[in-house]
N, C-alpha and C positions, 0 to 999 in steps of 0.2 A: 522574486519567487524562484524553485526551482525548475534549472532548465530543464525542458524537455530531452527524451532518449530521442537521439542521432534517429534518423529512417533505417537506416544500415543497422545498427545496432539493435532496433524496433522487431525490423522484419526479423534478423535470427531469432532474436529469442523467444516473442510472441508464435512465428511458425514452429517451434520444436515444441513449445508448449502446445498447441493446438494438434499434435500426434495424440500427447496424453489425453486431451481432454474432446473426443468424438462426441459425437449425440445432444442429448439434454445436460443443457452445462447450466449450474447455479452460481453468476459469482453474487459473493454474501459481501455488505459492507462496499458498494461498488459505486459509492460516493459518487464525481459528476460523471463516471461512467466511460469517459476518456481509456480508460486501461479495455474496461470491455469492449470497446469500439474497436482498441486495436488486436487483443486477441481473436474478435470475431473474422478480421482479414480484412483484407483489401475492398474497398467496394460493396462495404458488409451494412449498413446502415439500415432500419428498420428492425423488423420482426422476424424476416430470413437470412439470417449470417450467409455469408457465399462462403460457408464449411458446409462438412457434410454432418449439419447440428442445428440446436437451437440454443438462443442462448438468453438465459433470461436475468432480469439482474432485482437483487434486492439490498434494501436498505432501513435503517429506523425511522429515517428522513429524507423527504425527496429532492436532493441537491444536484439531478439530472441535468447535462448541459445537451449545447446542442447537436454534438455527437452520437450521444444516444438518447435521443429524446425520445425515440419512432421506439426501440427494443422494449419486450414488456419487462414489467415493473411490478414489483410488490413489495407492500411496506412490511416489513417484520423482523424479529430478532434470531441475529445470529444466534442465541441458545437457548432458541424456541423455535425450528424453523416450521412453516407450517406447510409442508410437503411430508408424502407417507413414505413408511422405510423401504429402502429399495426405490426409489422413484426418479430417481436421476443416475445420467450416468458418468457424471465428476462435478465439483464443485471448484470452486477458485476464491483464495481468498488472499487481498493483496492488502498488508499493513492494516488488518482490520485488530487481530489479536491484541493489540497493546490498550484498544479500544472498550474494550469487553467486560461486562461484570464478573465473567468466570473463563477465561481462555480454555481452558479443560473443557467445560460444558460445551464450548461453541465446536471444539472438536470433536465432540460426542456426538453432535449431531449431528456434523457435517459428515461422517461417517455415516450416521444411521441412515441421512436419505439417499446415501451413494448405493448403487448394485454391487451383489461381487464379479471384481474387473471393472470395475471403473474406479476413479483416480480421485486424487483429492491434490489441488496445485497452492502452494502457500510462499509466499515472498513476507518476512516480518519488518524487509524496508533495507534499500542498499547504502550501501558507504557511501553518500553521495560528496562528503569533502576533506580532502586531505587532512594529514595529520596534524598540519600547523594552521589548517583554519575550524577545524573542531571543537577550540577550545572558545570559537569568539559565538558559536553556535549556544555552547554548556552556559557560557557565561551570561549572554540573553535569558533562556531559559532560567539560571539560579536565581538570579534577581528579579525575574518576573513571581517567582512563589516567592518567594521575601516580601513580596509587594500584596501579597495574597492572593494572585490572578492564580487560577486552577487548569494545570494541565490537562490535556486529553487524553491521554495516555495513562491505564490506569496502573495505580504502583505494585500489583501482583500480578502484571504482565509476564508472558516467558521470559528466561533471560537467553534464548538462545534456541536454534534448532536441535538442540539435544534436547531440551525442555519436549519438542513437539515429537521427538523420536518416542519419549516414553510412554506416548500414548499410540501412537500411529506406527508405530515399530520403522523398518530401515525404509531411506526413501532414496531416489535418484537424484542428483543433482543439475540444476536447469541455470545457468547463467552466462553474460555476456559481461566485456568490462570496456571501457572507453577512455579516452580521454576530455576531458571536461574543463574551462576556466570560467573561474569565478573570482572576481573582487570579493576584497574582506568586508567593502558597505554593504555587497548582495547578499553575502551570507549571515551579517547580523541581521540586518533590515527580511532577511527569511523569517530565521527565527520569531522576530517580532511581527508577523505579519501572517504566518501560513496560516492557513484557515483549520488546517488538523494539526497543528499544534498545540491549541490550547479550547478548553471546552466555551461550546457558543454560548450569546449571552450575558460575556463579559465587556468591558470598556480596556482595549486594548493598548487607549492612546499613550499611558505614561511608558509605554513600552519602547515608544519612537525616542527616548530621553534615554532611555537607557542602552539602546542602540548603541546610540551616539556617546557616550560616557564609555562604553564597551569600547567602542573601535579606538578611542581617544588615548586609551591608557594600554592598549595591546601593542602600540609599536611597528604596529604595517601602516605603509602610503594606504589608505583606506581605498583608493582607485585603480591599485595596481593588481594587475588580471596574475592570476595564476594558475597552473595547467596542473592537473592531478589527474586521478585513475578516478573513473566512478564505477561502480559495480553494483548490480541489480542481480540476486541470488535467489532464485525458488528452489523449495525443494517439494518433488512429487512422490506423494504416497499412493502404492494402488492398493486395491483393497482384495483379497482373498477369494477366490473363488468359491 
């Protein structure tokens, strides 16, 4: 699975992001809630983040780990959310958009239940592996729709934060970048394996076959670590007075 962000590289980026995002915060799509645990701070567990906010998380399904298990929780959809306009005061939305039956709409409404002056914080998912082990990632994924298994990620996703520019107009930029090693087995064995990669439901197993068939014919020692850049990018919209 994929490694986890460095502590060092956790604390910058989660704390600069927690300037933008004071008050009543909504993240949308906050799957096991691990990302809001660390946005909310240090020591932050339950119902009162140690910000100076509250931070509540929602989702279509409750895949809560025990991170944030204590934070409240509502089940609902990012493009229905069911808070009234103006009633938060920023939102958070991490790799949810690719998700979504109308990315447009989820932004609409992530907006509508923001205040003016409060922010809206969105990451669509960082580089997480170099440019010569990206292709052993595609290659999983190709053959898994060949196979008919159904991705999660839905295929009129944005292609980019220019896509979320054209609705949310300009925004700031929030990132940290690291260094990262990963074997070519960790990174097929990702692919075939992340739980938000491919929609739940399915029988994943011929996936472990093609893994291994992938790494076979790619040409790396399958065990040999390699050190790359990883990069974890949000960009923060605020909203108009």
């Amino acid at each position: 699975m994929t490694q986890p962000v460095p502590d060092e590289a956790a604390r910058d980026l989660y704390g600069r992001l927690r300037h933008f995002l004071p008050g009543v915060v909504l993240d949308v799509g906050c799957g096991t809630g691990a990302i809001a645990a660390s946005l909310a701070g240090p020591g932050s567990l339950g119902p009162a983040p140690a910000v100076s906010g509250f931070l509540i998380l929602l989702d279509a399904v409750d895949l809560r780990g025990p991170l944030a298990a204590d934070f409240p929780f509502v089940l609902g959809d990012a493009c229905a959310l069911p808070f009234a306009t103006g009633s938060l005061d920023g939102v958070h939305l991490a790799r949810v958009l690719h998700h979504v039956s109308d990315w447009r709409v989820a932004l609409t409404e992530a907006s509508r239940v923001v205040r003016p002056g409060g922010a809206i914080a969105i990451t669509l998912g960082g580089r997480m592996f170099a440019s010569e082990l990206s292709p052993l990632r595609d290659a999983v994924f190709d053959e898994g729709r060949r196979l008919g298994l159904r991705g999660a990620h839905h295929p009129h996703g944005p292609s980019g934060y220019e896509d979320l520019d054209t609705v949310l107009g300009v925004a700031e930029v929030v990132e940290v970048a690291f260094p990262q090693s990963d074997t070519p087995r960790q990174v097929a064995l990702d692919a075939a394996t992340h739980p938000y990669a491919w929609l739940p439901g399915q029988d994943l197993s011929p996936l472990q076959a093609v893994a291994a068939q992938v790494l076979a014919r790619s040409g790396f020692d399958p065990d040999a670590p390699i050190v790359h850049e990883r990069v974890i990018s949000y960009r923060v919209y605020r909203k108009g007075e």
